[in-house]
N, C-alpha and C positions, 0 to 999 in steps of 0.2 A: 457118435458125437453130433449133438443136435446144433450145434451151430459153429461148424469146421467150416471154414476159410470167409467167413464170415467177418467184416470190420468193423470194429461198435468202439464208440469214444464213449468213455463214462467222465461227466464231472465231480468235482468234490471225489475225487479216485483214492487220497493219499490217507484216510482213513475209514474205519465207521461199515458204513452199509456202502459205499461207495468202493471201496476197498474188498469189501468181501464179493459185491456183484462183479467187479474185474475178476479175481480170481475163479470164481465161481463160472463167467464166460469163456476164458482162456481155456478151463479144463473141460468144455466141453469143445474146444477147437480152433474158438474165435482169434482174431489180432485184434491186439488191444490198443487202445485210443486215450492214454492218462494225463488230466490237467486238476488243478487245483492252484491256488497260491502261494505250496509250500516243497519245494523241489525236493527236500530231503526225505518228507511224506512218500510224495511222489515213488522216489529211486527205490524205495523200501518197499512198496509196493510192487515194481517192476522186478525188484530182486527178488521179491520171494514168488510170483510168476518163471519166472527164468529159469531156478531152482529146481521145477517142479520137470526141469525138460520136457516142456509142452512141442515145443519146433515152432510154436505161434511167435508172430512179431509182436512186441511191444514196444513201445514209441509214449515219449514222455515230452509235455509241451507247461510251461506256468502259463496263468495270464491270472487277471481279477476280473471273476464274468462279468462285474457289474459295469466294464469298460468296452462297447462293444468293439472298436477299435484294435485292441488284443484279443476280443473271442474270434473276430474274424480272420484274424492273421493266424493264430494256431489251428482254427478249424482247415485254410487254404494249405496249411504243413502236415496234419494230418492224413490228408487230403493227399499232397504229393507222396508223400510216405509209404500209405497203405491203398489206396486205390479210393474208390465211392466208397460211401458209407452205408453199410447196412443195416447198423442200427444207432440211437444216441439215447444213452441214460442222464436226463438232467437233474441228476440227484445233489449238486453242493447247496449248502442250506445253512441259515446264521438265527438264531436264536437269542432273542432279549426279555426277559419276562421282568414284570412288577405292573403294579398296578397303573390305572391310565393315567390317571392326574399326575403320577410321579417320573412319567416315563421321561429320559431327553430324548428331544424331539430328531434331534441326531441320530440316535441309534435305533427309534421307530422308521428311521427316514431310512434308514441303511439295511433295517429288516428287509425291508420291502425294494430293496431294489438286489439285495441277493437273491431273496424269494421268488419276485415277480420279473422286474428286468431282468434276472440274472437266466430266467427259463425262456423266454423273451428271446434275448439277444443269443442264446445256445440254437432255440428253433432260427431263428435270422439266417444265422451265419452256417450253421447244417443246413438249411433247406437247400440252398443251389448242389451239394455235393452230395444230394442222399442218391441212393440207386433205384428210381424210380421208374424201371422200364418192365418190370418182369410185376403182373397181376398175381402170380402163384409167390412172390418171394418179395414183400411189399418191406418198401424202407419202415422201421418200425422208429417213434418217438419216446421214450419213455421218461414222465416226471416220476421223481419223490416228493409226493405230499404228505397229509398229515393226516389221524383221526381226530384234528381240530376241527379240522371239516366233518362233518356238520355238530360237531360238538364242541360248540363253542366252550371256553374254560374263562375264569375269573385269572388275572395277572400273564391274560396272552391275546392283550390289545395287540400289538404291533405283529405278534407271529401269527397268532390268530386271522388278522385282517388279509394278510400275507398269502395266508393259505386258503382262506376265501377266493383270495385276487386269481390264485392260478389254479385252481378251476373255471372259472371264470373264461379265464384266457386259452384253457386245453379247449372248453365249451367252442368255445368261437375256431379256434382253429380246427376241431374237427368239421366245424360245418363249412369251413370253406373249401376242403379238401374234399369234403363230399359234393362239395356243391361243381367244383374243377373237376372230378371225377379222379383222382391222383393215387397213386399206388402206394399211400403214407395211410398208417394206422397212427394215432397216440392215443395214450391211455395214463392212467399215474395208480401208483399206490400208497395207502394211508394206513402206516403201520400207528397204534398209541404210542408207546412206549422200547424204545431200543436201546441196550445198552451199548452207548456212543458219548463221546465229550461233550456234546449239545446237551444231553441229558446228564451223565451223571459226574463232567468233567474227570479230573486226572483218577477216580478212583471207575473211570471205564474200562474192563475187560479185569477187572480185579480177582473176580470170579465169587462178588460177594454180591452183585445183584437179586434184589428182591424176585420170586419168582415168576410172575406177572410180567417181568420183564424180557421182552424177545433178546438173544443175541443176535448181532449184524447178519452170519449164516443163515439163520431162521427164514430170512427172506430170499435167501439162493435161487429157489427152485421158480420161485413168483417171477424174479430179473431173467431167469434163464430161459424160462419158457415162451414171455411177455417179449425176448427176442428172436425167437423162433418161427419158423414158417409157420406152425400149428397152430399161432396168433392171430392168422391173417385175419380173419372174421372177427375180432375182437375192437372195436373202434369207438371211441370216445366210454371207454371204462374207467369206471372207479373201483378198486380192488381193495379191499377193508382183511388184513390177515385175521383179525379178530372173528369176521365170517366165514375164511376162508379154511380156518383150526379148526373149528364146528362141523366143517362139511366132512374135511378131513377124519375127524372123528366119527362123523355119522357112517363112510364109507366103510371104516374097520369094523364099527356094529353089526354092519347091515347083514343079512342073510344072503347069501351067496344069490338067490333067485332076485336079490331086488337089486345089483351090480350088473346085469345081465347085457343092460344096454342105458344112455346116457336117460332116454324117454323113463322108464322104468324108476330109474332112481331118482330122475326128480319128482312122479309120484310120494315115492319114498321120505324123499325130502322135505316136501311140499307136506306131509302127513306129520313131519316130528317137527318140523321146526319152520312152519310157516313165512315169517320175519326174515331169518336167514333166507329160505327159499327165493323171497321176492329182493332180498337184497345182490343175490345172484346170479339171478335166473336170465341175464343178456353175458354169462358167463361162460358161455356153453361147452365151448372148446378148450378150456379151463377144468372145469370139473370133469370132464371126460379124460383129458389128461392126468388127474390126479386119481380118477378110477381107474383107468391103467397103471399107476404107479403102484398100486394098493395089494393087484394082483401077480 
């Protein structure tokens, strides 16, 4: 179990891809860290961990991140709870679409402060209690962003700007941690489309989603590794699943002589699919992981 006795809070925990990356942590060892702003979310998620007789702790806190006042108070109780934190997923996320002239400016205003302040005040209030003493075992940050970035879309002014904004903000906080010299990675992931209530509301997990569309799982392995020591070299990334299925699939192609070693395949890589190549290629320990899984 690649991440046993390890401490990781996920936000936005009570459904969705939030819900799945808890789970998905726990069963590889982790204690779990669950907030969102809906307790009964929340429990249902803790139960079906529990369930599973992992032996892992799990710990359940509400707040509204966009309040840092309560992100900071459940971050100091998780905190006493479970020990440092090894890792944090800032994955809660609010979505408002229509066009810009039509938007109220209230719930453009409210995008962007679960989007941005809400990733904001999670780094804030994690930072003093990450476990930042061990260079081989680096506190890891992890955002959910969007493929809004850099694909902008018509009728996603406010989520859109949103998801602009915290890259922006992962951008600057990686340079300051480099610049400290600090044993903290962040990185974020930008799935298109997941089926989740943000996306397809009450008819999420129906099992009638269009194909094209990821389920919350699909991203498992992306949350589970991105908390992992095998991440450490992996710092101010953006991780696109859409390139990441590509490579995936180039690896079951490939000829056993061009898996050989990570050098080799991205020759390989670099030869079938250029784009992807250059959109992954500071991926390193990534793709070599997912070549190991293959074999």
């Amino acid at each position: 179990m690649i991440l046993e006795g390890k401490n990781i809070v996920i936000t936005g925990a009570g459904r969705g891809i939030g819900k799945a990356a808890a789970i998905a942590c726990a069963k590889e060892g982790a204690n779990i860290g669950l907030t969102s702003r809906t307790l009964e979310e929340l429990n249902t998620t803790k139960k079906e961990i529990e369930d599973l007789g992992l032996g892992v702790k799990v710990v359940v806190k509400i707040a509204d991140i966009t309040k840092y006042d309560e992100v900071e108070k459940i971050f100091k109780e998780f905190h006493d709870e479970l020990g440092l934190l090894n890792g944090v997923i800032a994955n809660a996320g609010f979505a408002w679409l229509g066009f810009a002239p039509e938007l109220d400016p209230e719930k453009f205003d409210f995008t962007i402060k679960v989007n941005i302040l809400g990733v904001f005040n999670t780094y804030k209030a994690a930072y003093p209690l990450l476990k930042k003493d061990d260079k081989n075992s680096k506190a890891k940050f992890f955002i959910t962003g969007s493929a809004v970035y850099p694909a902008a879309a018509p009728r996603m002014a406010a989520y859109g700007a949103s998801k602009y904004g915290v890259v922006g903000l992962q951008r600057t906080i990686a340079l300051e941690i480099k610049q400290k010299r600090e044993n903290i990675t962040i990185n974020s992931i930008h799935p298109m489309q997941v089926d989740t209530k943000m996306l397809r509301g009450k008819k999420a997990g129906d099992g009638n989603k269009p194909p094209s569309v990821l389920d919350p799982e699909d991203l498992n392995e992306y949350y589970v590794f991105m908390m992992s020591d095998a991440s450490n070299r992996i710092h101010d990334g953006l991780l696109y699943p859409s390139d990441l299925e590509k490579v995936k699939k180039l690896i079951n192609e490939a000829p056993a002589e061009k898996k050989e070693n990570l050098d080799v395949f991205n020759e390989y890589l670099q030869e079938k699919s250029p784009k992807t190549f250059e959109n992954v290629k500071k991926l390193k320990a990534l793709i070599q992981h997912l070549i190991t899984l293959s074999k």
